[in-house]
C-alpha positions in Angstrom: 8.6 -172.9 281.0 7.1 -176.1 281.8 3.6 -175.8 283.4 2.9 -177.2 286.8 -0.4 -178.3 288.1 -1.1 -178.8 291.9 -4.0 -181.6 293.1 -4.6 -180.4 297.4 -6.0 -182.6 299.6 -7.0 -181.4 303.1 -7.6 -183.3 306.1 -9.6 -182.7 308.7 -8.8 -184.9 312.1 -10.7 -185.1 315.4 -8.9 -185.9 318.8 -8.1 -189.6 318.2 -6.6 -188.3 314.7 -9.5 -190.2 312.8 -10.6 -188.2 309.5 -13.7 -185.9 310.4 -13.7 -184.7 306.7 -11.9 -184.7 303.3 -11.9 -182.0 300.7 -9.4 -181.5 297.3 -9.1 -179.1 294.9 -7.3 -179.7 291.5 -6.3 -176.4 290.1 -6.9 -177.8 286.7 -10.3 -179.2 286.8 -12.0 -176.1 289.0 -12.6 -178.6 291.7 -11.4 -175.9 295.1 -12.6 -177.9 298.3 -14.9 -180.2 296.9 -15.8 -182.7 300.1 -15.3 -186.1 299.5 -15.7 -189.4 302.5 -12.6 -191.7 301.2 -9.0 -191.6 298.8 -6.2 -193.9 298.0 -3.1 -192.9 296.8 -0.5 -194.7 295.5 2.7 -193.4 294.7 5.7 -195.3 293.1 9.4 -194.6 294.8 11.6 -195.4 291.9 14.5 -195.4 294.4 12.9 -198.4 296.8 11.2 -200.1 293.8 8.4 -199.9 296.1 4.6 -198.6 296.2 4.0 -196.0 299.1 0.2 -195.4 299.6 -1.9 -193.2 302.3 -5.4 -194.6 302.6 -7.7 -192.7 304.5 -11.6 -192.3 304.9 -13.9 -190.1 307.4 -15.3 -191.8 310.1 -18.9 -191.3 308.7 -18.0 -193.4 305.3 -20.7 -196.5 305.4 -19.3 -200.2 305.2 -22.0 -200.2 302.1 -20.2 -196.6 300.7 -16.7 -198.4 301.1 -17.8 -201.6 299.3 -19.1 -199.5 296.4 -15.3 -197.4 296.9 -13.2 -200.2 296.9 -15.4 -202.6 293.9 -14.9 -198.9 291.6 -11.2 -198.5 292.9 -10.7 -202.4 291.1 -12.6 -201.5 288.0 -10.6 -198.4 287.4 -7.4 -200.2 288.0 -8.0 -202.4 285.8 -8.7 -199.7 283.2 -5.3 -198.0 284.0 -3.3 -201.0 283.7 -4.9 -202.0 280.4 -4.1 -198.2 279.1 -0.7 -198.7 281.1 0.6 -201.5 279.8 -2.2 -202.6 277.0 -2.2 -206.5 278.9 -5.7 -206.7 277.9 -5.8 -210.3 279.1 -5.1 -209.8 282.7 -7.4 -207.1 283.4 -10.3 -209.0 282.2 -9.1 -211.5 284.7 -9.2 -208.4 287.0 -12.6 -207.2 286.0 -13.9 -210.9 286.1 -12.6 -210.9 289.6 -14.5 -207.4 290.0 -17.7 -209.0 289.6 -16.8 -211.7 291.8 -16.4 -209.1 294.2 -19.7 -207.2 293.6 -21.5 -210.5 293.6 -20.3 -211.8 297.1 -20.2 -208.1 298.6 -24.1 -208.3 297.6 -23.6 -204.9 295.5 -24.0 -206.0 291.9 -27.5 -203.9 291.2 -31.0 -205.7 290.9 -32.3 -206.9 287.6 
């Protein structure tokens, strides 16, 4: 029998539907409820040939948290797609653009 592993995410929403709070549990990592303020998920449709995504964050998520979110989100894609695909090149391009990012969101850390 194959084995089957379930990731849970669980959305609290207040009256205007905005995201009061976020929680997951992944069955295999011991996480059960763990709060978290933002997630992106991406899922490929192999029937559409086409990305389907839910992006959601609580409405107490700082502009300075979501900077940090989104310049980490890049870095890690660019990880994934070099694993992926192993097109080193391009995803240097992509983490040089990452620092270009940091740099002009004024989040690269102090020296």
């Amino acid at each position: 029998m194959k084995k089957t592993s379930t990731i849970e995410l669980s959305v609290a929403l207040n009256e205007n539907n905005v995201p009061e709070s976020i929680q997951w549990s992944a069955a295999d990592s011991g996480q059960k409820d763990a709060p978290t303020k933002a997630f992106f998920l991406s899922l490929w449709d192999p029937r559409e040939n086409n990305t389907l995504r839910i992006d959601l964050w609580t409405e107490d998520m700082t502009v300075d948290e979501m900077k940090q979110f989104f310049h980490q989100t890049l870095l890690t894609m660019a990880d994934s797609f070099e694993k992926a695909t192993g097109e080193g090149n391009i995803c240097e391009d992509l983490r040089d653009y990452c620092y270009h990012f940091a740099d002009k969101m004024n989040i690269l850390p102090q020296e």
